[in-house]
PDB file as gemmi writes it, atoms N, CA and C in Angstrom:
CRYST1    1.000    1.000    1.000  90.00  90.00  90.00 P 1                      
ATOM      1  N   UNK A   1       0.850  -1.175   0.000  1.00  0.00           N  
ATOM      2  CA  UNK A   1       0.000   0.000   0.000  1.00  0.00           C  
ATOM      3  C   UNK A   1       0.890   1.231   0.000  1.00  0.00           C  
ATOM      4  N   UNK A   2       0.527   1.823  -1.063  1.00  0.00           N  
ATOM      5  CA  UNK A   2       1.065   3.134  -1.208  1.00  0.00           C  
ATOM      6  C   UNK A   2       0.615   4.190  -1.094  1.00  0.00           C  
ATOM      7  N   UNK A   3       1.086   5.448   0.306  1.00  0.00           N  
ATOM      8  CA  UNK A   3       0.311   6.347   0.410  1.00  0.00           C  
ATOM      9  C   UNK A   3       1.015   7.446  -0.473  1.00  0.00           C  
ATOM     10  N   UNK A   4       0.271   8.366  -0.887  1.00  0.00           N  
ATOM     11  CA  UNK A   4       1.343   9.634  -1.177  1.00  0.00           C  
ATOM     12  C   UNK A   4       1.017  10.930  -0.358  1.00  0.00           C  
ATOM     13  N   UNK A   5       1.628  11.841  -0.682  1.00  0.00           N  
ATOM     14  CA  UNK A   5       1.743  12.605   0.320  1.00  0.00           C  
ATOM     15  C   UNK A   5       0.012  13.869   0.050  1.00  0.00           C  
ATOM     16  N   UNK A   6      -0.342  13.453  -1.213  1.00  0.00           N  
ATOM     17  CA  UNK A   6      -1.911  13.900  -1.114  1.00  0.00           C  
ATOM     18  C   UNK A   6      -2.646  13.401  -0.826  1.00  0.00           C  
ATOM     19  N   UNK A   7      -2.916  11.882  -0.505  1.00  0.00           N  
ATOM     20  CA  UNK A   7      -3.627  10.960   0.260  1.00  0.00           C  
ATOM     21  C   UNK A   7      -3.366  11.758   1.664  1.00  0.00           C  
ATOM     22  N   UNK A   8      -2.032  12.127   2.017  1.00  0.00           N  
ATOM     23  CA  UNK A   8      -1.812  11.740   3.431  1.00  0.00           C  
ATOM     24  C   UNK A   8      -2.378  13.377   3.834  1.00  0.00           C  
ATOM     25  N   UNK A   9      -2.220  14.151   3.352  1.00  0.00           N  
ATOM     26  CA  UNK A   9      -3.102  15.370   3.814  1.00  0.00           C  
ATOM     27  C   UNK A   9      -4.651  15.792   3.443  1.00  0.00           C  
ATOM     28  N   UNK A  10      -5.284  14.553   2.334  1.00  0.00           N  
ATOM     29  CA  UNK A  10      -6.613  14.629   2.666  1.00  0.00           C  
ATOM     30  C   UNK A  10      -7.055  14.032   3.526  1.00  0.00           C  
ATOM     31  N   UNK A  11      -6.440  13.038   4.223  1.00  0.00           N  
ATOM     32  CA  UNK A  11      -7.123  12.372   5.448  1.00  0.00           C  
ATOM     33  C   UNK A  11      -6.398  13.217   6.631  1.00  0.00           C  
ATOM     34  N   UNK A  12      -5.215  13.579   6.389  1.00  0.00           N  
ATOM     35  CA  UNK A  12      -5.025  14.557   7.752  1.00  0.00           C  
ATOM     36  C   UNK A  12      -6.103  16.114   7.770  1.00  0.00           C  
ATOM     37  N   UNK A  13      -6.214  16.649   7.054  1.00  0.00           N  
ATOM     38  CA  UNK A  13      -7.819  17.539   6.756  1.00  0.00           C  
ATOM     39  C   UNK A  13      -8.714  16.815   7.231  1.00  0.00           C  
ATOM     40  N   UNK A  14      -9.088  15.872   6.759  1.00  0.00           N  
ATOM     41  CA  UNK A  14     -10.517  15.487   6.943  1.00  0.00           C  
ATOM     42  C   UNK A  14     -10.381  15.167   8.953  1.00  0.00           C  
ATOM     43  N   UNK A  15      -9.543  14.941   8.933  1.00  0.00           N  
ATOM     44  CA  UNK A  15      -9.653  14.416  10.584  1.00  0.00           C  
ATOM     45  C   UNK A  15      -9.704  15.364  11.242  1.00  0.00           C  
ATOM     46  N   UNK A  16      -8.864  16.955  10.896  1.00  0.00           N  
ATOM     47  CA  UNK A  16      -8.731  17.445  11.862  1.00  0.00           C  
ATOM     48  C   UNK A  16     -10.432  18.469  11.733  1.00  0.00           C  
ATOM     49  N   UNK A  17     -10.652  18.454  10.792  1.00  0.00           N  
ATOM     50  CA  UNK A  17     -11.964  18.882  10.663  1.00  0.00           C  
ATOM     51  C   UNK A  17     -12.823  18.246  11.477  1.00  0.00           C  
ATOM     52  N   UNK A  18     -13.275  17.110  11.514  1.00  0.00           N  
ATOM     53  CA  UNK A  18     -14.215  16.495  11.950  1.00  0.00           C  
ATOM     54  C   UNK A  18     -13.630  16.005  13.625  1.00  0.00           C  
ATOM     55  N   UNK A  19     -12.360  16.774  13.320  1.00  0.00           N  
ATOM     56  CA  UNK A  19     -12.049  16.603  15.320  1.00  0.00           C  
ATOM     57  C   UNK A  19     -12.543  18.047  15.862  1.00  0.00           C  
ATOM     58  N   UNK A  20     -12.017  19.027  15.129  1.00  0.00           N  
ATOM     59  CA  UNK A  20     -13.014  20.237  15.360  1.00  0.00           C  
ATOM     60  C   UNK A  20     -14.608  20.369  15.622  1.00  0.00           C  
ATOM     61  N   UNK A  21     -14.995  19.987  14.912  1.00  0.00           N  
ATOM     62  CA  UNK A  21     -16.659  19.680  15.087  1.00  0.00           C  
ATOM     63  C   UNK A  21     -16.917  19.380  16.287  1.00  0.00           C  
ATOM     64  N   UNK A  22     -16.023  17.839  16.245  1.00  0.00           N  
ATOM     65  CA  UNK A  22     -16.573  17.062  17.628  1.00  0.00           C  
ATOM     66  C   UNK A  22     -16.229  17.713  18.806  1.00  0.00           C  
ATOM     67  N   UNK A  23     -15.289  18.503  18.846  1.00  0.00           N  
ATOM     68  CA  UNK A  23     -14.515  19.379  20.059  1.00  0.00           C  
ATOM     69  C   UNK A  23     -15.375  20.342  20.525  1.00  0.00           C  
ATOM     70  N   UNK A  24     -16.207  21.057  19.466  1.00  0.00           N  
ATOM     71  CA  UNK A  24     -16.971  22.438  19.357  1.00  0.00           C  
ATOM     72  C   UNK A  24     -18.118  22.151  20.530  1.00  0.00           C  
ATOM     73  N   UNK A  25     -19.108  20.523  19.467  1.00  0.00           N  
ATOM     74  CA  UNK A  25     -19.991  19.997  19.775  1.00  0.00           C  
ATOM     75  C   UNK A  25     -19.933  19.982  21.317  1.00  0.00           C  
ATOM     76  N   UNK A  26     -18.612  18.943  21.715  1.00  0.00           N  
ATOM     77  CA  UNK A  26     -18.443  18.791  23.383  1.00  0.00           C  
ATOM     78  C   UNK A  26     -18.165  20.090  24.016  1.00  0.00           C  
ATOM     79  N   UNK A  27     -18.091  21.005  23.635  1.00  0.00           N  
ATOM     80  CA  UNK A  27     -17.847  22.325  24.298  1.00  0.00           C  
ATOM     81  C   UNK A  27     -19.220  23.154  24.591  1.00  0.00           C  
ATOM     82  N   UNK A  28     -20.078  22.691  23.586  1.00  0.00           N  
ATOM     83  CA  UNK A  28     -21.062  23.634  23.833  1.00  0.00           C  
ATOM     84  C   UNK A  28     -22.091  22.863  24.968  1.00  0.00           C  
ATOM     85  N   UNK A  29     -22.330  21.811  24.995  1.00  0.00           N  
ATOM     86  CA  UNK A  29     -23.026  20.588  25.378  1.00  0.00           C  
ATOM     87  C   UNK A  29     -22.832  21.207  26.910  1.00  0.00           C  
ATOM     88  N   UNK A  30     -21.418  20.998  27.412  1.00  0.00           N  
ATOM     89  CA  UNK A  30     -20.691  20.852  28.460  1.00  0.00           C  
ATOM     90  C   UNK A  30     -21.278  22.434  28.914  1.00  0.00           C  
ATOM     91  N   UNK A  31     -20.806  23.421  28.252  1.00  0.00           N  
ATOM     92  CA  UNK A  31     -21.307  24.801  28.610  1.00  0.00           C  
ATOM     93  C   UNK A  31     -22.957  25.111  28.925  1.00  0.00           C  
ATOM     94  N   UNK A  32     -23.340  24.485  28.234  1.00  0.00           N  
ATOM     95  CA  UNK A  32     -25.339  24.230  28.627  1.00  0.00           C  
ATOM     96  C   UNK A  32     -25.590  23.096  29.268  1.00  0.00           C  
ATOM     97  N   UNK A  33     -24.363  22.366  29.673  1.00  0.00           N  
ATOM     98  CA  UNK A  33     -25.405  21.625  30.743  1.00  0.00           C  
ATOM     99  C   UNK A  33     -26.099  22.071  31.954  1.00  0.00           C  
ATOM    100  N   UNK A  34     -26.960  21.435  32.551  1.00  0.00           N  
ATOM    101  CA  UNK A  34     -28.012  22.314  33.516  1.00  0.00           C  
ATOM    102  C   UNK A  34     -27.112  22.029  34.893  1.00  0.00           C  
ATOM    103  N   UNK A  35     -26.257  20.949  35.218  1.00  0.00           N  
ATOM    104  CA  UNK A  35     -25.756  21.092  36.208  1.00  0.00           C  
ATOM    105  C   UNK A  35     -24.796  22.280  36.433  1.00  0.00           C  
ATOM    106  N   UNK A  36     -24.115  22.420  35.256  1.00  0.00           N  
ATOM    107  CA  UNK A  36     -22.669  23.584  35.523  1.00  0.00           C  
ATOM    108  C   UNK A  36     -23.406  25.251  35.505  1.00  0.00           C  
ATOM    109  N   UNK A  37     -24.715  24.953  35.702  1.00  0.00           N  
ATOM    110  CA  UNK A  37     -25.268  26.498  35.617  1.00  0.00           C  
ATOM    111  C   UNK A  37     -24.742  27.138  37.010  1.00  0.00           C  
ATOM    112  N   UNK A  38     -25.007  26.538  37.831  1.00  0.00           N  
ATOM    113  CA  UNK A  38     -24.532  26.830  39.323  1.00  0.00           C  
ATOM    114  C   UNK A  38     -23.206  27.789  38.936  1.00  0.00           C  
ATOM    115  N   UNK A  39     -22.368  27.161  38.647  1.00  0.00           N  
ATOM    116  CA  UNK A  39     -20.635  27.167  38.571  1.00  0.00           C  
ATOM    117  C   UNK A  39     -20.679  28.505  37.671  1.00  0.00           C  
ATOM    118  N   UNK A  40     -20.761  28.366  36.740  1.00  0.00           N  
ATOM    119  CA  UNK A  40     -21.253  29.564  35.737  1.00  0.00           C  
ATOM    120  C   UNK A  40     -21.697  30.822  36.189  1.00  0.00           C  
ATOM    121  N   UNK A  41     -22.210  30.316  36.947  1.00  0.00           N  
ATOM    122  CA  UNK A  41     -23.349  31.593  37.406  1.00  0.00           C  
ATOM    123  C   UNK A  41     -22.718  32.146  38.486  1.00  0.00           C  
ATOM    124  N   UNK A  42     -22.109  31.474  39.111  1.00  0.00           N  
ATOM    125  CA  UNK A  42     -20.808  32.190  40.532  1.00  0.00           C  
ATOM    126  C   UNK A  42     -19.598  32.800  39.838  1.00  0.00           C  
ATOM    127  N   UNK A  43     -18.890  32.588  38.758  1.00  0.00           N  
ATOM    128  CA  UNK A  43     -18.216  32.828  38.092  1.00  0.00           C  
ATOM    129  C   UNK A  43     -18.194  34.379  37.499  1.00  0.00           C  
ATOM    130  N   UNK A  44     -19.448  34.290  36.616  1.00  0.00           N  
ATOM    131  CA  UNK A  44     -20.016  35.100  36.035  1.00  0.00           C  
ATOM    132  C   UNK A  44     -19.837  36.550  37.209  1.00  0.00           C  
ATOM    133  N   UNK A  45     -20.529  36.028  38.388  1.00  0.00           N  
ATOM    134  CA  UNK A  45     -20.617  37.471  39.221  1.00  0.00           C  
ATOM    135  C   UNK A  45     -19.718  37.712  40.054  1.00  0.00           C  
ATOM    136  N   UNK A  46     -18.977  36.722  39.956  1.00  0.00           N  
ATOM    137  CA  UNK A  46     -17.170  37.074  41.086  1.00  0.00           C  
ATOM    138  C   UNK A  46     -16.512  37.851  40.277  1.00  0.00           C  
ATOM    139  N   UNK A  47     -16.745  37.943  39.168  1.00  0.00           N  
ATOM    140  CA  UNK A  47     -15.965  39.591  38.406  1.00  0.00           C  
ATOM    141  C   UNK A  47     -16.116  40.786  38.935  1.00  0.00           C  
ATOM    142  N   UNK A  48     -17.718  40.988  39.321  1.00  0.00           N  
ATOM    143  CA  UNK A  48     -18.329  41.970  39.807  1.00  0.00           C  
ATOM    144  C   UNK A  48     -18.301  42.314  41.173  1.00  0.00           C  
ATOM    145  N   UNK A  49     -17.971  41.043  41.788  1.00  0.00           N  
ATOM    146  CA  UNK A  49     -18.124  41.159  43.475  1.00  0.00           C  
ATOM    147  C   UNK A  49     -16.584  42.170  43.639  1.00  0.00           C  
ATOM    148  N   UNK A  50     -16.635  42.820  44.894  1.00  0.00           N  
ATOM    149  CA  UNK A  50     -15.656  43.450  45.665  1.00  0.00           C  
ATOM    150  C   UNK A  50     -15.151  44.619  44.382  1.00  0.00           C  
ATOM    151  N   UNK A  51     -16.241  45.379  43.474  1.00  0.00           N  
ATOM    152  CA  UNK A  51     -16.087  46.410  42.772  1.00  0.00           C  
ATOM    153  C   UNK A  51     -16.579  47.381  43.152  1.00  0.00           C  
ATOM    154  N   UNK A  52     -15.307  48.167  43.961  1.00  0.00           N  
ATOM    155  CA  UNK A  52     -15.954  49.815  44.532  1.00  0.00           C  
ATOM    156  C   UNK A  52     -15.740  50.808  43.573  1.00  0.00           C  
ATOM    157  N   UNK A  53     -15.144  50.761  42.281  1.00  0.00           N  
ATOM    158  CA  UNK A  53     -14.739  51.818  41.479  1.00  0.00           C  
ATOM    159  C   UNK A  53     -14.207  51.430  40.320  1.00  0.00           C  
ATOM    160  N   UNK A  54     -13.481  52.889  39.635  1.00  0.00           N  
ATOM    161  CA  UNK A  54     -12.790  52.431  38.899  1.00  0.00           C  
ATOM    162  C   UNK A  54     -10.900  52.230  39.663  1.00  0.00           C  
ATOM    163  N   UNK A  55     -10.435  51.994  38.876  1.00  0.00           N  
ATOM    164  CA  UNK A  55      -9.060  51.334  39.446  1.00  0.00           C  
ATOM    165  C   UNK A  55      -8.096  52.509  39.417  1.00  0.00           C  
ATOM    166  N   UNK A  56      -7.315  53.272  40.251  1.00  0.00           N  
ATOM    167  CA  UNK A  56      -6.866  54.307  40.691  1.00  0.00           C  
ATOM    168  C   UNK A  56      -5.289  54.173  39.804  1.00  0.00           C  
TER     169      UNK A  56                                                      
END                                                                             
């Protein structure tokens, strides 16, 4: 079996594409799950907590 080196970068494309997807997919999933709302949501307002001003 002979690969050449355009075989070997349409399947290296195609993978890293469809590893992207799947990465995106698990990212967003993970970000809307209903348990991590908690976590999120403390996060979100510890930016805001202990803000008396602007920064001197």
């Amino acid at each position: 079996m002979d690969l050449e080196h355009a075989t070997l970068v349409r399947l290296s494309k195609s993978f890293g594409l469809f590893y992207l997807i799947a990465l995106s997919i698990i990212t967003v999933v993970y970000a809307y799950w209903p348990s991590n709302k908690k976590a999120f949501d403390r996060a979100a307002k510890s930016v805001l907590r202990n803000e008396y001003g602007p920064w001197r």
